[in-house]
N, CA, C and O atoms as a DFTB+ gen file, in Angstrom:
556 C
 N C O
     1  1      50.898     -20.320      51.737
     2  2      49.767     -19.597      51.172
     3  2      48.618     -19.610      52.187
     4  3      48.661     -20.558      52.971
     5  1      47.681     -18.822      52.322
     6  2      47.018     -18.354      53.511
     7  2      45.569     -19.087      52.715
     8  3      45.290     -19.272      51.530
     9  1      44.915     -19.355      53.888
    10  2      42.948     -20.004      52.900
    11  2      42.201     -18.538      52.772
    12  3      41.976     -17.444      53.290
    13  1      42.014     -19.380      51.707
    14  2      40.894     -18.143      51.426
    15  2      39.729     -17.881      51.998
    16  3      39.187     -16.781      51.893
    17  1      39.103     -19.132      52.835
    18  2      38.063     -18.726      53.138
    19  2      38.352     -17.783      54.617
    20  3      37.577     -16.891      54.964
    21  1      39.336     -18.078      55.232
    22  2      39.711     -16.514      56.336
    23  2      38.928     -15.447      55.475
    24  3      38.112     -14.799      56.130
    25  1      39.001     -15.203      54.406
    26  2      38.236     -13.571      53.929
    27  2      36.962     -13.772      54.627
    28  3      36.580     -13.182      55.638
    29  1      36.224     -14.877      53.815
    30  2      34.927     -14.813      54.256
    31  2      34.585     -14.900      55.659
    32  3      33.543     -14.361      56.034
    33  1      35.346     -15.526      56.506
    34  2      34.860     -15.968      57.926
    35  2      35.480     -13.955      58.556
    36  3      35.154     -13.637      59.699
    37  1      36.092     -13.161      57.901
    38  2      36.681     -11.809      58.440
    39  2      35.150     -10.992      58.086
    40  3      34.564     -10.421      59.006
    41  1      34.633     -10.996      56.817
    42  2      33.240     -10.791      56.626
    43  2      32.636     -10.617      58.045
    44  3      32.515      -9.613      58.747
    45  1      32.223     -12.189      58.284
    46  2      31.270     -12.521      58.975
    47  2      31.899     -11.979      60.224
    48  3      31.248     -10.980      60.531
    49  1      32.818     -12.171      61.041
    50  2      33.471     -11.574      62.220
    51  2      33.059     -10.017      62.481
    52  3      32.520      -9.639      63.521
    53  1      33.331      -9.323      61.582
    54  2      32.937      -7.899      61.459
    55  2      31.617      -7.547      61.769
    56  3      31.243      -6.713      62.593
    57  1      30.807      -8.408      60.882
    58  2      29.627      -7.816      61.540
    59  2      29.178      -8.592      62.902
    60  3      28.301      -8.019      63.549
    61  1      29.621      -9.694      63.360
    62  2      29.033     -10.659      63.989
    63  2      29.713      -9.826      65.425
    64  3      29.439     -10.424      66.466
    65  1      30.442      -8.709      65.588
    66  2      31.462      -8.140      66.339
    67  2      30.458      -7.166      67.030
    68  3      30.624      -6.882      68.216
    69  1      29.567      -6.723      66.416
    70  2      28.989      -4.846      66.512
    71  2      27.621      -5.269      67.362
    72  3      26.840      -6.065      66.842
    73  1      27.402      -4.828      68.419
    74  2      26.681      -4.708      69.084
    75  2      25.125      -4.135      68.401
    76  3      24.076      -4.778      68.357
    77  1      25.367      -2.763      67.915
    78  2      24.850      -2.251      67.389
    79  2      23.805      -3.078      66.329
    80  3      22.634      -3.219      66.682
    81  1      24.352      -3.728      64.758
    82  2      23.604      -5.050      64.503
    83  2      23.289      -6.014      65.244
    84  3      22.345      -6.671      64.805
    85  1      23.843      -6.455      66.487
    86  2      23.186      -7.616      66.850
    87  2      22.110      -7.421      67.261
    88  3      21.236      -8.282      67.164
    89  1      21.849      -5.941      67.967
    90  2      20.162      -5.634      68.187
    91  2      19.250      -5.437      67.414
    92  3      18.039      -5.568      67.596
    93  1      20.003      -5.006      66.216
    94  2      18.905      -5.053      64.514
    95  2      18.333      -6.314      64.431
    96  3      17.143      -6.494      64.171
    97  1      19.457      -7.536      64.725
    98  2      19.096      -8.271      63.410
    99  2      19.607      -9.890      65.076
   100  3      20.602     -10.614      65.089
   101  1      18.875      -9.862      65.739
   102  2      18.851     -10.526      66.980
   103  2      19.560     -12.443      66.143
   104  3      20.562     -13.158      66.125
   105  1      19.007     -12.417      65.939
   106  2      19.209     -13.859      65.173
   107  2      20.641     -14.707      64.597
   108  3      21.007     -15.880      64.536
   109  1      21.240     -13.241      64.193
   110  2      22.893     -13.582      64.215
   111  2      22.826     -13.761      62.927
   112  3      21.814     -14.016      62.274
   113  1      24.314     -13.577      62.408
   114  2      25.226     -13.721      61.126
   115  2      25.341     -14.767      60.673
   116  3      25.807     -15.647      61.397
   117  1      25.038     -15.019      59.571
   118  2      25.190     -16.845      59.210
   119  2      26.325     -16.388      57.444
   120  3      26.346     -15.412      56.694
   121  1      26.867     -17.346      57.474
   122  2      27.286     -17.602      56.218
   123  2      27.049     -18.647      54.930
   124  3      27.439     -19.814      54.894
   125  1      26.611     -18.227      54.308
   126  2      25.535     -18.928      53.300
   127  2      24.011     -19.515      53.490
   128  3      23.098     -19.599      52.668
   129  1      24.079     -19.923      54.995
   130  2      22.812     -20.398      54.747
   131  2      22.046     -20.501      56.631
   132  3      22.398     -21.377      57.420
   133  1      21.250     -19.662      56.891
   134  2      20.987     -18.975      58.376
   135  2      20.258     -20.210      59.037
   136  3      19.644     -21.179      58.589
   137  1      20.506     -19.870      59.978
   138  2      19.704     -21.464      60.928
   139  2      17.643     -21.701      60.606
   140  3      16.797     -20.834      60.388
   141  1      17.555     -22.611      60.672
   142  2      15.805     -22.596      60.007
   143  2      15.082     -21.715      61.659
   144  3      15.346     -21.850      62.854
   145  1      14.373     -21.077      61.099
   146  2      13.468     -20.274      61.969
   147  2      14.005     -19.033      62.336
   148  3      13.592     -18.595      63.410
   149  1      14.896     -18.285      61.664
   150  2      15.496     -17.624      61.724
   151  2      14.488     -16.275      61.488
   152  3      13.438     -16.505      60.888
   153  1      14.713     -15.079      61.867
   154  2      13.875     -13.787      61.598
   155  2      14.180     -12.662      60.931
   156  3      13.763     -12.224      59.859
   157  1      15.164     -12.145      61.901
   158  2      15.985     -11.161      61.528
   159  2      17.608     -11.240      61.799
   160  3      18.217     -11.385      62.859
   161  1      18.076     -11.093      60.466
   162  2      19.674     -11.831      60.974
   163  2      20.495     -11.569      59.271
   164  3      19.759     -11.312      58.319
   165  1      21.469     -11.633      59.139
   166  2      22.320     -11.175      58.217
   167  2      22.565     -12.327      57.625
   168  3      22.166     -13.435      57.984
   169  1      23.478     -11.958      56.367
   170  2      23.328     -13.365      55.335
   171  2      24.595     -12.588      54.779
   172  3      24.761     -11.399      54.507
   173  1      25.486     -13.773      54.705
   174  2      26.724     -13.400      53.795
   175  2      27.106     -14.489      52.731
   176  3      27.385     -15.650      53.033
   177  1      27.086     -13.934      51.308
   178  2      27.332     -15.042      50.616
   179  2      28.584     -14.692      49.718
   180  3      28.626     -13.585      49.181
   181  1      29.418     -15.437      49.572
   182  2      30.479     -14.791      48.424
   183  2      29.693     -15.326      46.848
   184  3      29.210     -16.385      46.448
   185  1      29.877     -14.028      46.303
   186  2      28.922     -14.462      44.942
   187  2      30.168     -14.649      43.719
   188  3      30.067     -15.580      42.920
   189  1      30.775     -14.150      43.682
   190  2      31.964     -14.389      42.728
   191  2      33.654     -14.093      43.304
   192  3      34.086     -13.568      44.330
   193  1      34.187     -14.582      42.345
   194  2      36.149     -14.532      43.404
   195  2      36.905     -14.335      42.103
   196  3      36.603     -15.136      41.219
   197  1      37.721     -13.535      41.844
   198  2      38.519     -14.119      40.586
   199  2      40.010     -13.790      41.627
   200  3      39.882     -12.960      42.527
   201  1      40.813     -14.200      41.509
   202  2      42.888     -14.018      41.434
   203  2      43.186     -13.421      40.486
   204  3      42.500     -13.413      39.463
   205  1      44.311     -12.772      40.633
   206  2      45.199     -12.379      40.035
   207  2      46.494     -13.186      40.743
   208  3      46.783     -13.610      41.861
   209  1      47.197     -13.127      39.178
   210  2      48.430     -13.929      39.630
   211  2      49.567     -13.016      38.945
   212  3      49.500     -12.292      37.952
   213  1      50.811     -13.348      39.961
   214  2      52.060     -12.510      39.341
   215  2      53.356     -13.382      39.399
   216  3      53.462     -14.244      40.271
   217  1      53.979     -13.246      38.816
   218  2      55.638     -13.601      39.147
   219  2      55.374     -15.196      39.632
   220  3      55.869     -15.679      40.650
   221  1      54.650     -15.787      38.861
   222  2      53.926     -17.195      39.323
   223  2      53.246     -17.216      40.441
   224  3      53.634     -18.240      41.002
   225  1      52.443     -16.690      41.122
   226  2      51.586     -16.908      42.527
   227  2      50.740     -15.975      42.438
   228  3      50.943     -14.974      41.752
   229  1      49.657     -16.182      43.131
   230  2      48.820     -15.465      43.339
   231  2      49.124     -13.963      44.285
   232  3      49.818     -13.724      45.273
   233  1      48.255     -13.173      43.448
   234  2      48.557     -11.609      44.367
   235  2      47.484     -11.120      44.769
   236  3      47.449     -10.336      45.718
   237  1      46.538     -11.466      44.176
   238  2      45.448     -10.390      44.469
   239  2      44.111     -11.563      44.827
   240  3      44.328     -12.625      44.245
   241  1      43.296     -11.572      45.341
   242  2      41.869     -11.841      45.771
   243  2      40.803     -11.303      46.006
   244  3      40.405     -11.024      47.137
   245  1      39.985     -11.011      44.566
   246  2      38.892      -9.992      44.388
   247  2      37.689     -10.406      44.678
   248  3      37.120     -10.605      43.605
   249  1      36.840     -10.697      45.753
   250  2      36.145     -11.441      45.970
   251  2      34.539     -10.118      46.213
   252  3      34.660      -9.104      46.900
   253  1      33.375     -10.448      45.572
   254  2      32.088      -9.998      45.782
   255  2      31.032     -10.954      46.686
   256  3      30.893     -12.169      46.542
   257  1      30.520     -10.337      47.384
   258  2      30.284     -10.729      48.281
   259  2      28.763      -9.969      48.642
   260  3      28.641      -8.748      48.745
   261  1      27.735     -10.877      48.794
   262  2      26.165     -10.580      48.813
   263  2      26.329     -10.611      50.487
   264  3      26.585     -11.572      51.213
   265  1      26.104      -9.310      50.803
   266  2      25.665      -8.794      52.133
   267  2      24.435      -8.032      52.427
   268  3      24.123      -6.902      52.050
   269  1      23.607      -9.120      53.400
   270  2      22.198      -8.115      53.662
   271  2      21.851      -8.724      54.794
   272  3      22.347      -9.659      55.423
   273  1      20.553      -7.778      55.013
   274  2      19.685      -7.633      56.471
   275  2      18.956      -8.540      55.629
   276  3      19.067      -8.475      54.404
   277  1      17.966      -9.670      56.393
   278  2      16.825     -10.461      55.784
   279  2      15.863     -10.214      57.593
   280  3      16.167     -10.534      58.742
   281  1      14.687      -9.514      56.990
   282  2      13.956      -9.238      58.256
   283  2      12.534     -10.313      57.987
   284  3      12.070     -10.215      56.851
   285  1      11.956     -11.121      58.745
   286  2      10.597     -11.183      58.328
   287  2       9.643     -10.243      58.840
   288  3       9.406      -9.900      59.998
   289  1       9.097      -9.864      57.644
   290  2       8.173      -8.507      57.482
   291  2       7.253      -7.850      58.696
   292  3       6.902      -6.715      59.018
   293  1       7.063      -9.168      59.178
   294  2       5.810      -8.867      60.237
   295  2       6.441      -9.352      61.999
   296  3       5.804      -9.903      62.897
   297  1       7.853      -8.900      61.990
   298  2       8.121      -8.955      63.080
   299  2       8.481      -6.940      63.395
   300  3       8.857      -6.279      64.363
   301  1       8.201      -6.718      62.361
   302  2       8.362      -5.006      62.373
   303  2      10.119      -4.564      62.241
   304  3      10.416      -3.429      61.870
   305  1      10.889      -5.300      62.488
   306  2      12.430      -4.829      61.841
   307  2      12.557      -4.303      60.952
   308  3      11.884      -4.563      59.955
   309  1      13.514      -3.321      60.984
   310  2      13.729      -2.812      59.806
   311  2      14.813      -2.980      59.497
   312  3      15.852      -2.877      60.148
   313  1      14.571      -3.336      58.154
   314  2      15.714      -4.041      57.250
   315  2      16.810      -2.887      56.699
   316  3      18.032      -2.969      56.578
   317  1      15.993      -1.913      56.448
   318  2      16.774      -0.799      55.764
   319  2      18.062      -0.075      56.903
   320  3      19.202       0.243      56.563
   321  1      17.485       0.042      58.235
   322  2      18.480       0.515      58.968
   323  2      19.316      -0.141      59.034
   324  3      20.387       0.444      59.198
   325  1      19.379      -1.710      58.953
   326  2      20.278      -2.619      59.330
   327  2      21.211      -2.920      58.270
   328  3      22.339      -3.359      58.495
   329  1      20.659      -2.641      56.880
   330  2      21.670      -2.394      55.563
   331  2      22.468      -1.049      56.098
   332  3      23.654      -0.893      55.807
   333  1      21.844      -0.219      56.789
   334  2      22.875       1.305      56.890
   335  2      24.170       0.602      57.545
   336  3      25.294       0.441      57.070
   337  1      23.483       0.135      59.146
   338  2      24.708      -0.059      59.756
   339  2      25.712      -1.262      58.933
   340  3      26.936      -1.191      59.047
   341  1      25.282      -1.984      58.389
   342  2      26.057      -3.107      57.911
   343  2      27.064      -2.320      56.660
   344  3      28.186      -2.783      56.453
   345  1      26.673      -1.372      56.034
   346  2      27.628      -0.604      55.373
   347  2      28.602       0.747      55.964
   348  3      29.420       1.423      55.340
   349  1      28.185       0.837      57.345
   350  2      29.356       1.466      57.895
   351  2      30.060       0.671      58.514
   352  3      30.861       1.296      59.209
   353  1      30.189      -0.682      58.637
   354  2      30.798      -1.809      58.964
   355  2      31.686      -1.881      58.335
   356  3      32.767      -1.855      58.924
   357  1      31.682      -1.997      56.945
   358  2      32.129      -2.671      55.997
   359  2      32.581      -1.467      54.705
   360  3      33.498      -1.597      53.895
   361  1      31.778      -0.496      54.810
   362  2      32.250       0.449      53.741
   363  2      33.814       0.561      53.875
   364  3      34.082       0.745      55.063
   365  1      35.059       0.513      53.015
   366  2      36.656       0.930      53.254
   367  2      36.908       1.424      54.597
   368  3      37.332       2.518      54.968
   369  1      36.488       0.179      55.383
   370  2      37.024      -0.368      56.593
   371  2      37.791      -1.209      56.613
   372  3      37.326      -2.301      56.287
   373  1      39.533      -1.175      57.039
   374  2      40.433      -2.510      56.904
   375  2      39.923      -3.894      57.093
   376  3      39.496      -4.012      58.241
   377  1      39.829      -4.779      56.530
   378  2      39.585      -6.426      57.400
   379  2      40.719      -6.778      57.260
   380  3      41.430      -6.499      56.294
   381  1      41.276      -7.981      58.997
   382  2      42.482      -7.995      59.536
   383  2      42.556      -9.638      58.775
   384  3      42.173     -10.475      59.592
   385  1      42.792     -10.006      57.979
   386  2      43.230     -11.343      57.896
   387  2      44.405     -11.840      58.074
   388  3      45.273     -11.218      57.462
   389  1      44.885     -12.993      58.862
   390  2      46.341     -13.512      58.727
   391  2      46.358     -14.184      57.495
   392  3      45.571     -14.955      56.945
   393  1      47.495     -13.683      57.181
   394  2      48.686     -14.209      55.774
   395  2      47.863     -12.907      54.678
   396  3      47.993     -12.941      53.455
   397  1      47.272     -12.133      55.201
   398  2      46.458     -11.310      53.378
   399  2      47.069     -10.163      54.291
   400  3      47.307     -10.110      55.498
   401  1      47.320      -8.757      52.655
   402  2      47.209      -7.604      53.437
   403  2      45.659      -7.231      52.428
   404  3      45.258      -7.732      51.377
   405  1      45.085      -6.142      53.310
   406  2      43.813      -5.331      52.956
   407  2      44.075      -4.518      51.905
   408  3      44.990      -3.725      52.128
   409  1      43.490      -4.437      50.645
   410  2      43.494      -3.349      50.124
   411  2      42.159      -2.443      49.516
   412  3      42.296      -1.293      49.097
   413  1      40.998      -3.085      49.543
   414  2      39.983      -2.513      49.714
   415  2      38.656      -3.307      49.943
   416  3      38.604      -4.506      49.672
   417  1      37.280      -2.432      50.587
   418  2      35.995      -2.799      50.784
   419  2      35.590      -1.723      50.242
   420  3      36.054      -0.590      50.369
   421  1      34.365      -2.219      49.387
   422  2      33.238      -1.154      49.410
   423  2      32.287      -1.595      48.582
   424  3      32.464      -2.167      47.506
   425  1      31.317      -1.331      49.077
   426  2      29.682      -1.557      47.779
   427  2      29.952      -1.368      46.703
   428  3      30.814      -0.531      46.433
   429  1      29.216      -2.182      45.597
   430  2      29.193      -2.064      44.391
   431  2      27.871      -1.717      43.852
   432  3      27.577      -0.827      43.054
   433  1      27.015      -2.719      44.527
   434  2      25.870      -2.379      44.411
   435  2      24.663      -2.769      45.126
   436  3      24.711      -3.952      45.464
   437  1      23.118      -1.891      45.620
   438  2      22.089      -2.178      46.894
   439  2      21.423      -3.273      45.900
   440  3      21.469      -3.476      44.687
   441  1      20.750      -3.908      47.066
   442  2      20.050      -4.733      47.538
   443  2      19.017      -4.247      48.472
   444  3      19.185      -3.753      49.587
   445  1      17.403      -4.572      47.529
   446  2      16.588      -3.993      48.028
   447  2      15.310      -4.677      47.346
   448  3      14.902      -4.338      46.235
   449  1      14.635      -5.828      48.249
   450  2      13.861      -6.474      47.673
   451  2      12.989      -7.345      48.644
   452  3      13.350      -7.404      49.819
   453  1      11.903      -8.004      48.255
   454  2      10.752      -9.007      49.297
   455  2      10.791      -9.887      48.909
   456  3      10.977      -9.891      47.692
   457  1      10.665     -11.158      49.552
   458  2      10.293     -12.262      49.111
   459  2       9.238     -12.685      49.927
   460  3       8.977     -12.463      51.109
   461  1       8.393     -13.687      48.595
   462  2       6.741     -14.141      49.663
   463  2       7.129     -15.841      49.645
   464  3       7.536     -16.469      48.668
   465  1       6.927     -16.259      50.739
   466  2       6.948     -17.644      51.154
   467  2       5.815     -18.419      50.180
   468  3       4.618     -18.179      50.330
   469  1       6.336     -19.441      49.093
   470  2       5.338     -20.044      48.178
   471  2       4.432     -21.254      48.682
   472  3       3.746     -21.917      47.904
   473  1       4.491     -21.477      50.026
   474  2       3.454     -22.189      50.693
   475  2       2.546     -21.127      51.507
   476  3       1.336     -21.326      51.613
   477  1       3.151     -20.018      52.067
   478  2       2.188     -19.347      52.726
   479  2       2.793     -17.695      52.453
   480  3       3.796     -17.086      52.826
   481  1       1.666     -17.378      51.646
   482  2       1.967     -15.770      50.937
   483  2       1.733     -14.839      51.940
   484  3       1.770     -13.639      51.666
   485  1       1.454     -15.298      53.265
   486  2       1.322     -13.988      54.780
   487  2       3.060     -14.185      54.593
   488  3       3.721     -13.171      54.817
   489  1       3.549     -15.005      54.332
   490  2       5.291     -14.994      54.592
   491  2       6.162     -14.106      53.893
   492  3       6.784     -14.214      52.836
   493  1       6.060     -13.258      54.692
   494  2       7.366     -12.392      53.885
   495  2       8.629     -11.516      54.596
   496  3       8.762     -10.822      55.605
   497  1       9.501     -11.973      53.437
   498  2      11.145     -11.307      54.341
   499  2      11.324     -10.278      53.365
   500  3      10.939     -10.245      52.196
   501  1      12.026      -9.370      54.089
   502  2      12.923      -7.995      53.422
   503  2      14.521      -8.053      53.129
   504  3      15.482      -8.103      53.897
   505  1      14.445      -8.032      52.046
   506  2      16.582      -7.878      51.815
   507  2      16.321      -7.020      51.802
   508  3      15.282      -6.616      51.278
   509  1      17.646      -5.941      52.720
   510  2      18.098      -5.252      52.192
   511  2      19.813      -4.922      52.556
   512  3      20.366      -5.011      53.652
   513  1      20.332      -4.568      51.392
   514  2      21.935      -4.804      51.253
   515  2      22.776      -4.402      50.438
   516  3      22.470      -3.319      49.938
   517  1      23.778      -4.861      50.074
   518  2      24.524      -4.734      49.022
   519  2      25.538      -6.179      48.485
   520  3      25.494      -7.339      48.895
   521  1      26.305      -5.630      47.559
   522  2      27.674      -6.617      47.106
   523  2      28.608      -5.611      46.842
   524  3      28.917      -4.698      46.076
   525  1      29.075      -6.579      48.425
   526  2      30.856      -5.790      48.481
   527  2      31.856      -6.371      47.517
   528  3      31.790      -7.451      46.931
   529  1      32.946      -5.302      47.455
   530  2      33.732      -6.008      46.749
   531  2      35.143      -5.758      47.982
   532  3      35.424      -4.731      48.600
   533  1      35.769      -7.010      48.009
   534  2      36.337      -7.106      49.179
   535  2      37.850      -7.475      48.076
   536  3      37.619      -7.802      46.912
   537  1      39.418      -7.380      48.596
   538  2      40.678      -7.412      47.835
   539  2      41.544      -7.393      49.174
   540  3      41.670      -6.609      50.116
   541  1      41.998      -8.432      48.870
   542  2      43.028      -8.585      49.633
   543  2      44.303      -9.574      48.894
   544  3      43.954     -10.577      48.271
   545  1      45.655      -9.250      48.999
   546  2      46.497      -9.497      48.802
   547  2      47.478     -10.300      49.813
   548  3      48.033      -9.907      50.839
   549  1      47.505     -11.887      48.999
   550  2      48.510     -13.002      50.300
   551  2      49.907     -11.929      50.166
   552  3      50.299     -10.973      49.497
   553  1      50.380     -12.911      51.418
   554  2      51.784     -12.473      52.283
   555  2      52.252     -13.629      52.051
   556  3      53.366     -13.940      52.474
């Protein structure tokens, strides 16, 4: 049986791959939780997973997955372009995992929001994103 977390680390590979985001979002791809001092840089979280199981084993791996640009506000990035490219990344684009085959990516739903730093309210970051829903099936 293949790990599951290969999905998530195929996530992060994808975008962590594209030239294109790395100049959006300079800071780099983190998974769950981005290095401190971080600016502009992507955030991947798996938010929910369910299986399906068949013929006794697992078949299916439906996993949602919180993908976004996090810019701080006043470095002038824009968050919104960097949600574009991160969804032509990822929109029903194959991800290659060993032991899974692919059977679909795509948004479910944007992500589009600020947050103000509760020690210092000049602090503010931009999400913007979505939750993929990512399926892949072990081999």
């Amino acid at each position: 049986m293949s790990a599951s977390s290969a999905i998530d680390l195929a996530v992060v590979d994808v975008l962590r791959a594209d030239a294109t985001l790395a100049a959006m979002l300079p800071d780099g791809v983190y998974l769950n939780l981005a290095d401190p001092g971080s600016q502009r840089y992507a955030l991947v979280t798996l938010s929910s997973e369910d299986d399906g199981a068949a013929f006794g084993r697992r078949n299916l791996e439906d996993g949602v997955y919180i993908v976004q640009a996090v810019i701080l506000k006043s470095t002038g990035g824009n968050a919104g372009a960097a949600a574009d490219r991160i969804d032509v990344l990822l929109e029903n684009v194959p991800l290659v995992v060993a032991g899974y085959l692919w059977r679909a990516t795509y948004r479910e739903h944007r992500i589009n929001y600020e947050e103000r730093d509760d020690r210092d309210p000049l602090i503010v970051f931009k999400h913007h994103g979505g939750e993929y829903r990512v399926q892949m099936t072990p081999v």
